[in-house]
C-alpha positions as YAML, in Angstrom:
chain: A
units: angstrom
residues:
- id: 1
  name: UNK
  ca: [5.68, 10.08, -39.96]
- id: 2
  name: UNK
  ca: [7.04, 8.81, -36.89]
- id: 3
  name: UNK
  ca: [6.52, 12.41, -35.52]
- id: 4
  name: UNK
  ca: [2.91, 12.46, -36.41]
- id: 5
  name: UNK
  ca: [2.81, 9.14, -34.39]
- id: 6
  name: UNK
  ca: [4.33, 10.53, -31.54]
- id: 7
  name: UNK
  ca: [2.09, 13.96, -31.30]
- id: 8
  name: UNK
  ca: [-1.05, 11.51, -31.28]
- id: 9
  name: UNK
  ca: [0.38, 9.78, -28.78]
- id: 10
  name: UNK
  ca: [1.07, 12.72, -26.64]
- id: 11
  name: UNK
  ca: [-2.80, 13.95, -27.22]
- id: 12
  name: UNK
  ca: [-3.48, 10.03, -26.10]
- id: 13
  name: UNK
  ca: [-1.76, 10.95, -22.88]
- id: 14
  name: UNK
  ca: [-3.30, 14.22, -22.39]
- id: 15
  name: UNK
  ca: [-6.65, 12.46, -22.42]
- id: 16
  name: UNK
  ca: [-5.84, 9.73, -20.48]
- id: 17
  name: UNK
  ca: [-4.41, 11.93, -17.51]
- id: 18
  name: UNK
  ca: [-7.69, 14.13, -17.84]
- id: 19
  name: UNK
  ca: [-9.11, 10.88, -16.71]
- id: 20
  name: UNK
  ca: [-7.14, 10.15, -14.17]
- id: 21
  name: UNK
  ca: [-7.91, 13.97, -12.93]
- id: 22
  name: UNK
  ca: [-11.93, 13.55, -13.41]
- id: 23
  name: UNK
  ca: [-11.89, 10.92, -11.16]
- id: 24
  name: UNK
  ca: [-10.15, 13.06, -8.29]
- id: 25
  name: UNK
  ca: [-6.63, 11.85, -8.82]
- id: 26
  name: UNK
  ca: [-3.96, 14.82, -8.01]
- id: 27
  name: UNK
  ca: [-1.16, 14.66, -10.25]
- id: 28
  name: UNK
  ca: [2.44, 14.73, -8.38]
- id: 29
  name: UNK
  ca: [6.22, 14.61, -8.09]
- id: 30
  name: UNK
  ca: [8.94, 13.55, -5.92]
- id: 31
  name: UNK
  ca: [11.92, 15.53, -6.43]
- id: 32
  name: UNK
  ca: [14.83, 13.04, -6.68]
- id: 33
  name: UNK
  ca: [17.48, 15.36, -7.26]
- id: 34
  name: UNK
  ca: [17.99, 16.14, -11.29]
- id: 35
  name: UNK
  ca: [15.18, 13.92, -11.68]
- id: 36
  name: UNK
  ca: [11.28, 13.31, -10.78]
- id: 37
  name: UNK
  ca: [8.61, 10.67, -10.77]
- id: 38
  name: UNK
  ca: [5.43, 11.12, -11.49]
- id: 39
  name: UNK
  ca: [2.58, 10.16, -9.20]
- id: 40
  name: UNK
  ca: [-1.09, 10.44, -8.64]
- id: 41
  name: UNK
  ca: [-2.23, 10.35, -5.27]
- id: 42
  name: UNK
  ca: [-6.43, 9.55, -4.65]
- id: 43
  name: UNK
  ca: [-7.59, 10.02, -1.11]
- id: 44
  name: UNK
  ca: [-5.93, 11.18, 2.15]
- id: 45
  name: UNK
  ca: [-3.22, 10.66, 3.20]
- id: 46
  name: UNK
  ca: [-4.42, 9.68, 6.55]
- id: 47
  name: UNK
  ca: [-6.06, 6.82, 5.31]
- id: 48
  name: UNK
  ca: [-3.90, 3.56, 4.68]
- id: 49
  name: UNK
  ca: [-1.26, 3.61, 1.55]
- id: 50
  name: UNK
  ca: [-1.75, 1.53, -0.93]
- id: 51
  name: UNK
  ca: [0.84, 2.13, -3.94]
- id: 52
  name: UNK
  ca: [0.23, 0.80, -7.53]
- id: 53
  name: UNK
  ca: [2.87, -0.25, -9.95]
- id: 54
  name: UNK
  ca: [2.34, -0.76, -13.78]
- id: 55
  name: UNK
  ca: [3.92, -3.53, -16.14]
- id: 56
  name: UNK
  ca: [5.81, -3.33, -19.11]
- id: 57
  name: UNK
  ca: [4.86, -0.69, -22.19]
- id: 58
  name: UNK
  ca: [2.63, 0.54, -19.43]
- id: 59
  name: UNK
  ca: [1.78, 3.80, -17.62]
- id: 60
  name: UNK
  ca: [-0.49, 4.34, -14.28]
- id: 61
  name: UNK
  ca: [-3.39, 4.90, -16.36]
- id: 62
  name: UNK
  ca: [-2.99, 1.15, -17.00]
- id: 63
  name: UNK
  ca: [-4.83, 0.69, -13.03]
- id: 64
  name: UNK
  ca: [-7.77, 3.26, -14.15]
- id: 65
  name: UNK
  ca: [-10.05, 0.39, -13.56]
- id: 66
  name: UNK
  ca: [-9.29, -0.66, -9.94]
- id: 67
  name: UNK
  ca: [-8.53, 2.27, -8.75]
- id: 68
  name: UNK
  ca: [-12.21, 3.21, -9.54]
- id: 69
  name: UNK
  ca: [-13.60, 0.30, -7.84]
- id: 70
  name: UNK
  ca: [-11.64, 1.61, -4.35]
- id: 71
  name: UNK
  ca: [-12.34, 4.88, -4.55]
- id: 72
  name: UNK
  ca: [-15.03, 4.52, -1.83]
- id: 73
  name: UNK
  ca: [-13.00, 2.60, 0.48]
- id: 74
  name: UNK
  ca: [-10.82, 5.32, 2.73]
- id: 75
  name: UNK
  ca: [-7.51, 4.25, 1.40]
- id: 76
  name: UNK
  ca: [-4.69, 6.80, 0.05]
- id: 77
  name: UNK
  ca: [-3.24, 5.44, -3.11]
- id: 78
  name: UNK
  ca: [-0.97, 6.30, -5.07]
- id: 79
  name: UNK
  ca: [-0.18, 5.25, -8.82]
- id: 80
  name: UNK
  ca: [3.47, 6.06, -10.22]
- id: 81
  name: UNK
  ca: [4.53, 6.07, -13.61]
- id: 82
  name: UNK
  ca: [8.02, 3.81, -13.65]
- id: 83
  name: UNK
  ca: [11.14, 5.61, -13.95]
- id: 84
  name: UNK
  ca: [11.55, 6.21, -18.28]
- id: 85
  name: UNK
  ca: [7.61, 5.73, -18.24]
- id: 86
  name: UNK
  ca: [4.93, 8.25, -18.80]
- id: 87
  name: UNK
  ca: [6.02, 11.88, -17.04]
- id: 88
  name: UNK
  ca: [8.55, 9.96, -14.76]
- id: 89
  name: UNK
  ca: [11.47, 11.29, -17.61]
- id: 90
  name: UNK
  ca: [14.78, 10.00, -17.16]
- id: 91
  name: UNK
  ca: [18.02, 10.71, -19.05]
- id: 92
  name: UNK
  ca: [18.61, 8.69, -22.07]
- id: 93
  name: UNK
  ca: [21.49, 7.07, -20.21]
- id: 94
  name: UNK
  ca: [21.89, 3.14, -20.68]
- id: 95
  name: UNK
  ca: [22.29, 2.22, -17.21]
- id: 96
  name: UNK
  ca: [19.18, 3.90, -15.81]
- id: 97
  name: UNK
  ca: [16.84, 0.97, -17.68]
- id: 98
  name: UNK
  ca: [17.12, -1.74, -15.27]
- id: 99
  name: UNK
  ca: [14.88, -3.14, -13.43]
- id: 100
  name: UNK
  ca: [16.72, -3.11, -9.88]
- id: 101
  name: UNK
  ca: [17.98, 0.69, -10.77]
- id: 102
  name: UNK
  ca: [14.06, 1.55, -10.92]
- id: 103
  name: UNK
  ca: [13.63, -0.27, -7.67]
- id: 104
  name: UNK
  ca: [15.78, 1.57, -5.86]
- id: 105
  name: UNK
  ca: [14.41, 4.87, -7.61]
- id: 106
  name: UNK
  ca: [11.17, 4.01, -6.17]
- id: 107
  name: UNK
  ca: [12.71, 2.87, -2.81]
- id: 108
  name: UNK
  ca: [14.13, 6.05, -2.17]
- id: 109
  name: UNK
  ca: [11.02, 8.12, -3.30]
- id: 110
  name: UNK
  ca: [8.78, 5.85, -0.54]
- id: 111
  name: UNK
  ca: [11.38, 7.25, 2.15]
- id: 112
  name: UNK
  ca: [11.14, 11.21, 0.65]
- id: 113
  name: UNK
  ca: [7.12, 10.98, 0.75]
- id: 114
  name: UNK
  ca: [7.73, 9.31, 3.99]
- id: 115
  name: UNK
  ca: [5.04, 6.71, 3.02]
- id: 116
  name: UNK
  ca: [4.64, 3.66, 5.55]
- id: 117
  name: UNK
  ca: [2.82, 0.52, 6.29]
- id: 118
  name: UNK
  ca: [2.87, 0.25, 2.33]
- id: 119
  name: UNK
  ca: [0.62, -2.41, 0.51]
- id: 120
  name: UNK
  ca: [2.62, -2.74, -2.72]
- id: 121
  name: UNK
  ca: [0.72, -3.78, -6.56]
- id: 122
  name: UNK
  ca: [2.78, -4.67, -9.01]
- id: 123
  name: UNK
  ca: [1.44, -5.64, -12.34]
- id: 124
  name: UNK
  ca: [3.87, -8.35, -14.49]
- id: 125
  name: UNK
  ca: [6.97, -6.22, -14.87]
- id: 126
  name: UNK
  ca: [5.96, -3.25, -12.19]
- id: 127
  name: UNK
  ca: [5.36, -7.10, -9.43]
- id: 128
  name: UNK
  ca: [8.74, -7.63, -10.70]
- id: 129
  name: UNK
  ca: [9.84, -4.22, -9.83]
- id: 130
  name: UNK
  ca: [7.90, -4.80, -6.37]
- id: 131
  name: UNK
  ca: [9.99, -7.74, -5.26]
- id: 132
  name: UNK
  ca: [13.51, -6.15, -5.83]
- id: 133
  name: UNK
  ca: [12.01, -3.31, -3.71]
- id: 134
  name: UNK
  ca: [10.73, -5.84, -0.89]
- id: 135
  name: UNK
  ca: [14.01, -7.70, -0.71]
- id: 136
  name: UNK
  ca: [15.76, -4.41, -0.11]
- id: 137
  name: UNK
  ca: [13.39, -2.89, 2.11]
- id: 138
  name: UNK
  ca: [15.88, -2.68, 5.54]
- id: 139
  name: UNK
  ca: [13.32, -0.02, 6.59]
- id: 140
  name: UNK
  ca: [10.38, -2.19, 6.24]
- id: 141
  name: UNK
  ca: [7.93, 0.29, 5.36]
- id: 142
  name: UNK
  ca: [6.28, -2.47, 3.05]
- id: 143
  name: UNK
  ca: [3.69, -4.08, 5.12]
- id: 144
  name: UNK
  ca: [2.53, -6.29, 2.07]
- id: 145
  name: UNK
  ca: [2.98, -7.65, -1.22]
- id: 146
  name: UNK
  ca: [0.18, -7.69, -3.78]
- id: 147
  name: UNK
  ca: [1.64, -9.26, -7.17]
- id: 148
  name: UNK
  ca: [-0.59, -9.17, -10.43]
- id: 149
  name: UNK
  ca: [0.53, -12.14, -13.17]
- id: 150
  name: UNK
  ca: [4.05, -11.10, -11.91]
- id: 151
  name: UNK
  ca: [7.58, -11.38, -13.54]
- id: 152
  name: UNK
  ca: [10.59, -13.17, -10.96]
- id: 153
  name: UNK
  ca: [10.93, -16.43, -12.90]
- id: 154
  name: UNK
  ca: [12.86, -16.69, -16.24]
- id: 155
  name: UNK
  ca: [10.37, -17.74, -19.00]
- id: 156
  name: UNK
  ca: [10.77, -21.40, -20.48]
- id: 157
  name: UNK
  ca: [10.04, -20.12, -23.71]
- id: 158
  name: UNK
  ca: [12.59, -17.36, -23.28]
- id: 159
  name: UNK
  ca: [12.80, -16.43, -27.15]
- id: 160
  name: UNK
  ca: [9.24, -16.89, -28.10]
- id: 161
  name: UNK
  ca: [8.25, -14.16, -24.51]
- id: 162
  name: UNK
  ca: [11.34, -11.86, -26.08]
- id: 163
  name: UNK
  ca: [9.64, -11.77, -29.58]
- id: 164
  name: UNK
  ca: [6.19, -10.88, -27.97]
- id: 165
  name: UNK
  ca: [6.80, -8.57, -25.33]
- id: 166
  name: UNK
  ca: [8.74, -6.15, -27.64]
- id: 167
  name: UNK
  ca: [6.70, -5.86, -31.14]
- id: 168
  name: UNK
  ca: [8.68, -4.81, -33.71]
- id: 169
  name: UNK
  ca: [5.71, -4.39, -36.57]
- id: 170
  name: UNK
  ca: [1.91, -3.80, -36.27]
- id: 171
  name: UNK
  ca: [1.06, -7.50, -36.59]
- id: 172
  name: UNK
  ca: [3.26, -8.10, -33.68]
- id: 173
  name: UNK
  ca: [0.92, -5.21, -31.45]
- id: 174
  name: UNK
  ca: [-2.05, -6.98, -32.33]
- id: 175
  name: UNK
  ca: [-0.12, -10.63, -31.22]
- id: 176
  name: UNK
  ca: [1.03, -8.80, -28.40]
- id: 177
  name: UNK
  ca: [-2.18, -7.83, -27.51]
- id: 178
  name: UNK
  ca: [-4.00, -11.39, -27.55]
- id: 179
  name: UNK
  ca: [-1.74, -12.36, -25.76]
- id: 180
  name: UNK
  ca: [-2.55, -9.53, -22.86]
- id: 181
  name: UNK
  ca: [-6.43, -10.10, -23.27]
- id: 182
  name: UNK
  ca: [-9.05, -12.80, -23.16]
- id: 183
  name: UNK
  ca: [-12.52, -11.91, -23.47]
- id: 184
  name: UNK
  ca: [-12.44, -8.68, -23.91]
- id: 185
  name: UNK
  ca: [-9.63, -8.36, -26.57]
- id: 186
  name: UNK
  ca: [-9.58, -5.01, -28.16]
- id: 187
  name: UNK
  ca: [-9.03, -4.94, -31.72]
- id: 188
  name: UNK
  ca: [-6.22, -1.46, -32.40]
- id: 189
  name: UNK
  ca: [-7.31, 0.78, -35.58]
- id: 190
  name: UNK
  ca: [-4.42, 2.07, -38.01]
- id: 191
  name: UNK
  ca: [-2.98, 4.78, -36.58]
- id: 192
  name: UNK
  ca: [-2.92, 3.08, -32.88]
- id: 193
  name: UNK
  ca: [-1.24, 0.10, -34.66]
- id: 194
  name: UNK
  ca: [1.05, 2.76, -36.14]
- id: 195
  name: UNK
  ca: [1.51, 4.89, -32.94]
- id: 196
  name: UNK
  ca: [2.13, 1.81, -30.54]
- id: 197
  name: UNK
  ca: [4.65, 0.39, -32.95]
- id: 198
  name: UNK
  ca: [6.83, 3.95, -32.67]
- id: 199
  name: UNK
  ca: [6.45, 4.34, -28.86]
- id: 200
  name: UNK
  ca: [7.03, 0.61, -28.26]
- id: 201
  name: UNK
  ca: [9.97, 0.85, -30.12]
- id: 202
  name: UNK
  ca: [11.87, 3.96, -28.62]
- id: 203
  name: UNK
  ca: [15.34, 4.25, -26.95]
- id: 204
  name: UNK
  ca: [14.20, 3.53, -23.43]
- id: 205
  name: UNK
  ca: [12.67, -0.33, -24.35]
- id: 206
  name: UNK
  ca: [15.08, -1.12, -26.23]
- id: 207
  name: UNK
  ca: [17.78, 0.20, -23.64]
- id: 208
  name: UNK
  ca: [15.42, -2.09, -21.50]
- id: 209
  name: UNK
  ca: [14.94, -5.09, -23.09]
- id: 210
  name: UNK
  ca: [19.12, -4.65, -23.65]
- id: 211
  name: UNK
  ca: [20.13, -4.88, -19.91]
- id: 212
  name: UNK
  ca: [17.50, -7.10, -18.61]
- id: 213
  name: UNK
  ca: [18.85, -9.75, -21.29]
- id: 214
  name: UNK
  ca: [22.66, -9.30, -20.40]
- id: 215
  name: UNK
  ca: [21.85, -9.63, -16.50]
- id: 216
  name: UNK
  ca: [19.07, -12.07, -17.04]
- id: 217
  name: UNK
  ca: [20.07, -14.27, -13.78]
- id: 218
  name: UNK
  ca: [20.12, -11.03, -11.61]
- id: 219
  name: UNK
  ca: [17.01, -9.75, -12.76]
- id: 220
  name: UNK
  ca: [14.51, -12.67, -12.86]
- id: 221
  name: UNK
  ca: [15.89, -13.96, -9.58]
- id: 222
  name: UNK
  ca: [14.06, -17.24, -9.23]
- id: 223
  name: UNK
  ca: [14.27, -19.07, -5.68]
- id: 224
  name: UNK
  ca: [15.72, -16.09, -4.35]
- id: 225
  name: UNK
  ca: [12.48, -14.33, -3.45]
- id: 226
  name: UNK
  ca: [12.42, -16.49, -0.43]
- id: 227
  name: UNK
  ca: [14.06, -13.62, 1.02]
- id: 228
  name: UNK
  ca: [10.74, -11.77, 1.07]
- id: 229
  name: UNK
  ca: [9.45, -12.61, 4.23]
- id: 230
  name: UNK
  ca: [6.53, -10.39, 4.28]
- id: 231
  name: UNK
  ca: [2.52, -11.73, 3.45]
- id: 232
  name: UNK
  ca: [2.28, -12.01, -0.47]
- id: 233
  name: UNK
  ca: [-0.52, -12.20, -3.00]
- id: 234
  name: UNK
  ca: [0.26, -13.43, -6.12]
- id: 235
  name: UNK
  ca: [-3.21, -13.09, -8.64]
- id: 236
  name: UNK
  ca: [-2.76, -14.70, -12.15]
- id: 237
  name: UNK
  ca: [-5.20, -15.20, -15.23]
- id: 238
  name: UNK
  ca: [-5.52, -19.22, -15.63]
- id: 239
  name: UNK
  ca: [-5.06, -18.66, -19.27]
- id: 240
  name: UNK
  ca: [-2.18, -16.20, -19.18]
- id: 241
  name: UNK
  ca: [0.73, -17.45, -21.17]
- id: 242
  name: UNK
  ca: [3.08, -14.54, -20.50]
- id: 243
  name: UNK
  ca: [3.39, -15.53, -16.82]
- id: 244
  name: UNK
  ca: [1.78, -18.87, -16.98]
- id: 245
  name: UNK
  ca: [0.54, -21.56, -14.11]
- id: 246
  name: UNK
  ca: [3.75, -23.22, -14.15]
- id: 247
  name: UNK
  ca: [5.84, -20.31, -13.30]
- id: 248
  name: UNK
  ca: [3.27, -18.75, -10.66]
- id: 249
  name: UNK
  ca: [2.95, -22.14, -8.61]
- id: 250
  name: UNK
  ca: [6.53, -22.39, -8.69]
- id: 251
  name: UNK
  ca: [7.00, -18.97, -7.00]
- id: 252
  name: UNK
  ca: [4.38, -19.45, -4.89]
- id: 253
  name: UNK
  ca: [6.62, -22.19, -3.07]
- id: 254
  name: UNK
  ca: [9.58, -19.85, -2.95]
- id: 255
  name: UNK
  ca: [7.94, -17.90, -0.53]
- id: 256
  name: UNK
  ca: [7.28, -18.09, 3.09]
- id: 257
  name: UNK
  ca: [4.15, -16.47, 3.27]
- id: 258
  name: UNK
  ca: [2.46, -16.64, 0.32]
- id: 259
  name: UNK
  ca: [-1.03, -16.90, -1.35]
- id: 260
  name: UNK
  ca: [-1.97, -17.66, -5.09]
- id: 261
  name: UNK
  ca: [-5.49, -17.33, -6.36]
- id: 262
  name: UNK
  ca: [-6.44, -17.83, -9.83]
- id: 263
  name: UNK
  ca: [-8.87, -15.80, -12.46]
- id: 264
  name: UNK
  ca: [-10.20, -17.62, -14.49]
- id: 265
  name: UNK
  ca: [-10.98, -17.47, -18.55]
- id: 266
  name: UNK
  ca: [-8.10, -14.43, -17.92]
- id: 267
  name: UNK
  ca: [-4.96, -13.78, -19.78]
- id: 268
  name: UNK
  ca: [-2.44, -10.99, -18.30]
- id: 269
  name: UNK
  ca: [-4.05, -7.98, -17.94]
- id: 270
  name: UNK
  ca: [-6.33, -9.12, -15.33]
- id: 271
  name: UNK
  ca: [-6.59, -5.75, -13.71]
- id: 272
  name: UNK
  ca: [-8.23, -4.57, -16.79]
- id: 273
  name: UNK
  ca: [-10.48, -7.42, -17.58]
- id: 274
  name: UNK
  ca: [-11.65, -7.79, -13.70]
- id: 275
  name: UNK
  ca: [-11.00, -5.33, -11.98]
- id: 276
  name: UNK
  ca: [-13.63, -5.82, -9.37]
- id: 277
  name: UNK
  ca: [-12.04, -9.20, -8.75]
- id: 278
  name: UNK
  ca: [-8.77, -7.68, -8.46]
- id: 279
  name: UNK
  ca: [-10.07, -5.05, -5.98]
- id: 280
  name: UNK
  ca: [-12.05, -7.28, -3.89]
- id: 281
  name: UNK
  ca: [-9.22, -9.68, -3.05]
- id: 282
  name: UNK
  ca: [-7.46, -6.46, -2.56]
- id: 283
  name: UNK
  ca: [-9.52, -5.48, 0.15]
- id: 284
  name: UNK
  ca: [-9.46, -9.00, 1.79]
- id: 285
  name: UNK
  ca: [-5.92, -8.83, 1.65]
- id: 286
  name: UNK
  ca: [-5.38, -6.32, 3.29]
- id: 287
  name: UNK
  ca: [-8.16, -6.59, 5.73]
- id: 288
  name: UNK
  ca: [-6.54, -10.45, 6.83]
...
């Protein structure tokens, strides 16, 4: 069965990306030398670079929404599938599913598309992602940080965020999911249940969810994001328990030039649920 799960999946994908393509978005790679990412790139690349990305059990499609509300606005962007995510394939090799290996994955593939001035999204795990890439950024060729209900802090209820961010049965998906979505909480049929639970459950989450546990301290970093010394954003839904008010005010005072601004009646996926929100504090942003 778990095959039948996975082909459905794959035809999932398939329409998904034929999405992405209908609404002008040119699918890409950066060769990284017995490995690629996957990219799509929407506008021209004269225009300002904006680069998107996506959280945890995620893939760029996951930005659809906000990407469509800037179309119009004479920016280049570009939306990457994480390393192990989507068609950015990596070896089923333990030590490629961490957090700060991805960062510097991504790091280096900024510097081969020679991409600067970079306004950097990150979405919960992918704003994670974004910070390890800021602090390491000697080059400086990220301008600005734009973090979406981001990760950086270690949960309080450590346990209870383990149980829910990695669903082991279908009632766990649909948990999962209200704990993603507010008001517009989308209620899975059988076979997604059935589908999610087999992807969600493959060799490169659970290599994931594996290192990110043993090097817990390294990876959610805390007070050391006061490093980051560039202007950051930090959006969050005011009823998002996965990265909740508590943890986004305190990393708001780790940094040096920061900005919080809240949603609200929004859980985590606020990109999905407002997305003209999201893109119109984008645009201020940026334009500040």
């Amino acid at each position: 069965m778990k095959l039948i799960y996975k082909s459905l999946y794959r035809h999932y994908q398939y329409k998904r990306r034929a999405a992405m393509k209908n609404m002008g978005g040119v699918p890409s790679f950066v060769d990284l030398g017995g490995h690629k990412l996957f990219f799509w790139r929407f506008g021209s690349e004269k225009n300002p670079t904006i680069v998107f990305l996506h959280g945890l059990l995620d893939e760029s499609f996951g930005f659809r929404r906000v990407i469509k509300e800037l179309l119009d606005d004479n920016y280049c962007l570009y939306v990457f599938d994480l390393p192990g995510y989507g068609k950015s394939k990596l070896p089923n090799i333990k030590f490629l599913y961490q957090i700060d290996v991805w960062a510097e994955i991504l790091r280096e593939s900024f510097e081969i598309l020679n991409l600067k001035d970079i306004t950097l999204v990150g979405h919960s795990m992918g704003g994670l992602t974004a910070q390890h890439i800021a602090l390491k950024d000697k080059s400086k060729v990220i301008k600005r940080l734009f973090l979406l209900a981001p990760g950086g802090i270690p949960h309080p209820e450590r346990e209870k965020m383990r149980e829910i961010l990695f669903p082991k049965t279908e009632r766990q998906v649909v948990h999962l999911l209200r704990f993603l979505y507010g008001e517009e909480f989308p209620e899975p049929g059988y076979f997604l249940r059935k589908t999610l639970v087999t992807i969600w459950n493959g060799t490169p989450n659970r290599y994931l969810q594996e290192n990110t546990l043993r090097r817990e301290s390294e990876i959610f970093f805390g007070d050391k994001i006061k490093g980051i010394s560039i202007p950051t954003l930090i959006m969050a839904g005011e009823k998002d328990e996965i990265t909740p008010p508590n943890m986004m005010k305190k990393m708001k005072s780790f940094l040096k030039k920061g900005k919080l601004i809240w949603i609200p009646n929004v859980r985590h996926a606020l990109h999905l649920e407002k997305p003209s929100i999201v893109a119109k504090e984008l645009r201020n942003f940026i334009a500040d």
